[in-house]
C-alpha positions in Angstrom: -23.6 -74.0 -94.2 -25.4 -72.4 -91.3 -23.3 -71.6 -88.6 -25.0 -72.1 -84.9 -23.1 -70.3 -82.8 -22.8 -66.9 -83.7 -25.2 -63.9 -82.3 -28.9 -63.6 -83.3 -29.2 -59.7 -83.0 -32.4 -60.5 -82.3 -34.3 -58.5 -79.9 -36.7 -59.5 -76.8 -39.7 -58.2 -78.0 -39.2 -59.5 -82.1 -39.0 -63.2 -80.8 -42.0 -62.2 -78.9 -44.1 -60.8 -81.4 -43.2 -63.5 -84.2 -44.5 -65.9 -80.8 -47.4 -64.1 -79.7 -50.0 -66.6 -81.5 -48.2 -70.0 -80.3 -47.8 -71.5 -76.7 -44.5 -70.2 -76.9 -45.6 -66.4 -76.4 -43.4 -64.6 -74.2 -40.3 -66.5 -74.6 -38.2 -64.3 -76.2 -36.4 -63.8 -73.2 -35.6 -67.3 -72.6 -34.3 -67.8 -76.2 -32.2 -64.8 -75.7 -30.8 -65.9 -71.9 -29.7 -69.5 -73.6 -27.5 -67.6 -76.6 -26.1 -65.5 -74.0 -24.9 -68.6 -71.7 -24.3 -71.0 -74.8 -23.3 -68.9 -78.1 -25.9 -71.0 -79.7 -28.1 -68.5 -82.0 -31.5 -67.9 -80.8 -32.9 -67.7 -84.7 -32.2 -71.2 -85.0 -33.0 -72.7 -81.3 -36.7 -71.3 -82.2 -36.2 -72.6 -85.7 -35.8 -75.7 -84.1 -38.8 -75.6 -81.9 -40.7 -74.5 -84.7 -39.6 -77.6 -86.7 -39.7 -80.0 -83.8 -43.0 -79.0 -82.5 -44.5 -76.3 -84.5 -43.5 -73.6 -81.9 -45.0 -75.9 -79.2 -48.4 -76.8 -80.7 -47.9 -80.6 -81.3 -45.9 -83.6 -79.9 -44.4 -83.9 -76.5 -44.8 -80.4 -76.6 -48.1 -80.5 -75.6 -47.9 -82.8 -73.0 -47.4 -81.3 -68.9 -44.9 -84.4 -68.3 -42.7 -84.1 -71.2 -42.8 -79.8 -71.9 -40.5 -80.8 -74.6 -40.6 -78.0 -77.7 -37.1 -79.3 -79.0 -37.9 -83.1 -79.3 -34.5 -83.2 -77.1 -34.0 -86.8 -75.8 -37.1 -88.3 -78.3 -35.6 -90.9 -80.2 -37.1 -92.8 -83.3 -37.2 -95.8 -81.1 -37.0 -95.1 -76.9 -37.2 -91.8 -75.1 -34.2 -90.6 -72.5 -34.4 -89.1 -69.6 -33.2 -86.1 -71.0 -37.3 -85.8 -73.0 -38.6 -84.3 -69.9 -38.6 -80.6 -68.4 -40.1 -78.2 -65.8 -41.1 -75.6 -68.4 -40.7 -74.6 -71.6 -38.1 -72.1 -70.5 -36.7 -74.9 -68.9 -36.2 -77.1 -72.3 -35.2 -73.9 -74.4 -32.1 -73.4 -72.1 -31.1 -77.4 -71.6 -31.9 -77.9 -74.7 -29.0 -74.8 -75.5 -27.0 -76.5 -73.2 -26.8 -80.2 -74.0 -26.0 -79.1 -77.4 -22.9 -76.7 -76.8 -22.0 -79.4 -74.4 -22.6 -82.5 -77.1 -22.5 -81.3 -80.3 -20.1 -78.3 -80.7 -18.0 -79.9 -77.9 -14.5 -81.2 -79.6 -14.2 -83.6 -77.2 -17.6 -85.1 -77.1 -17.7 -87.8 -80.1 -20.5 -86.3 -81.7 -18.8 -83.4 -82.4 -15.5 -85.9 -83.3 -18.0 -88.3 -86.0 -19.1 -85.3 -87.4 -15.6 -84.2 -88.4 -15.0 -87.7 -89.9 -17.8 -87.4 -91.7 -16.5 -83.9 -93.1 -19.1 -82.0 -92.2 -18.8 -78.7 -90.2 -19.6 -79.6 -86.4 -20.3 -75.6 -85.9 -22.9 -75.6 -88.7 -26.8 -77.0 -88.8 -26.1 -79.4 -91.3 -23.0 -81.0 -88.6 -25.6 -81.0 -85.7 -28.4 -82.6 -88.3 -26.1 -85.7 -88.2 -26.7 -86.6 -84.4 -29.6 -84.5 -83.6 -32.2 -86.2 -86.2 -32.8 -88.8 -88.6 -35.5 -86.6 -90.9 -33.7 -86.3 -93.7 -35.6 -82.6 -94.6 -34.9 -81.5 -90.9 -32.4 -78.9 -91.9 -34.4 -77.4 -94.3 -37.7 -77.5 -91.9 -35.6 -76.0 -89.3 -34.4 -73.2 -91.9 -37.8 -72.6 -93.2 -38.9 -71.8 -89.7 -35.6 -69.6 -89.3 -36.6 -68.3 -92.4 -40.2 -67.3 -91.0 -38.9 -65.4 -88.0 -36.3 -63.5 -90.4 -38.8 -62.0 -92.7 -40.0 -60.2 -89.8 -36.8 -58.3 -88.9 -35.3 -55.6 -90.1 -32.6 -55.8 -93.1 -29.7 -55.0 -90.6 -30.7 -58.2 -88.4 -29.8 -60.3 -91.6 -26.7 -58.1 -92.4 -25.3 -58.2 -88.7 -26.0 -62.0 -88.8 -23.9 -62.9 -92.3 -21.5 -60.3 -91.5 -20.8 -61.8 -88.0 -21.6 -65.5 -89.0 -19.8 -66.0 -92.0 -17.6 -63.4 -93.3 -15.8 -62.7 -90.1 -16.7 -66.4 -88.5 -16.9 -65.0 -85.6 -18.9 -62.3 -83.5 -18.5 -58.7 -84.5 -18.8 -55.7 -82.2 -21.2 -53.6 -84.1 -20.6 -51.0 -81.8 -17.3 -50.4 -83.4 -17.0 -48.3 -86.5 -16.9 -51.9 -89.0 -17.7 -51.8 -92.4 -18.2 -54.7 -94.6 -17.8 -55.3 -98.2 -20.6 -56.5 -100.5 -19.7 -57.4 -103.9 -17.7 -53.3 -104.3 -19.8 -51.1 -102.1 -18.5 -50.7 -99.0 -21.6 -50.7 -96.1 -21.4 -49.0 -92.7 -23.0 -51.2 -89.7 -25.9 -48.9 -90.2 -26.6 -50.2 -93.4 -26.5 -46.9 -95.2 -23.3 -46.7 -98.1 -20.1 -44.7 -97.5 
């Protein structure tokens, strides 16, 4: 499972440069603002644009009425209200939004079907089940995440499982935590005590 809300420990100018050859150069900032104000990772809201609209290079994306990098509000059959935005700043935080407020929401019935379903509502795969009907969109969405990740450093990836899925929750890595792999003890600095 990939949990979604959790930090990135991505930085401004990495989103940027993984960015710089797409029409979504420059918003690194953006994808960074909507984690801070939603908890939803920033790794995966690009992995969804990148999935959705190839970082902004096809589909609604492309189009001044709809600015719509997320596919957000495009249904298989009618289009909401919701499909349309300013900017595509403005789609990368609504977009952040409606799904905090619809998807990881326990009192929003998506959130409630998904539970029924057993699937985790905090995961990828739990969003999948109300977000789209692609069956391969997890893994596309991954595969982009995937992409971005490559480009980091190894502690990126570290900081992310560590604070993702061991702990399930965020971790302060500016405390003195250390994390066990396998029966090596690591310091947040990635070197071995």
């Amino acid at each position: 499972m990939t949990r979604v809300l959790r930090k990135s420990y991505l930085t401004e100018n990495a989103i940027n440069a993984f960015l710089a050859n797409t029409p979504m150069r420059g918003l690194g900032g953006v994808a960074l603002q909507a984690e801070s104000e939603t908890g939803f990772a920033a790794d995966i809201l690009i992995g969804i644009c990148g999935a959705e609209t190839s970082y902004g290079a096809k589909g609604y994306a492309t189009s001044k009425e709809f600015n719509n990098l997320t596919n957000w509000g495009i249904g298989d059959v009618s289009i909401t209200s919701e499909a349309r935005f300013k900017s595509f700043a403005d789609c990368l935080l609504k977009t952040a939004h409606y799904i905090k407020d619809r998807h990881l929401n326990p009192n929003n019935w998506r959130f409630k079907e998904c539970v029924k379903a057993g699937l985790d509502p905090y995961s990828l795969e739990g969003i999948h089940s109300h977000y789209a009907t692609d069956k391969n969109w997890v893994q596309s969405v991954l595969n982009c995440r995937r992409d971005i990740m490559k480009r980091q450093t190894s502690d990126v990836s570290m900081k992310q499982y560590a604070g993702g899925f061991l702990f399930d929750e965020p971790v302060d890595w500016t405390d003195r935590v250390y994390v066990v792999v396998g029966y090596s003890s690591w310091k947040h600095d990635g070197k071995p005590v």
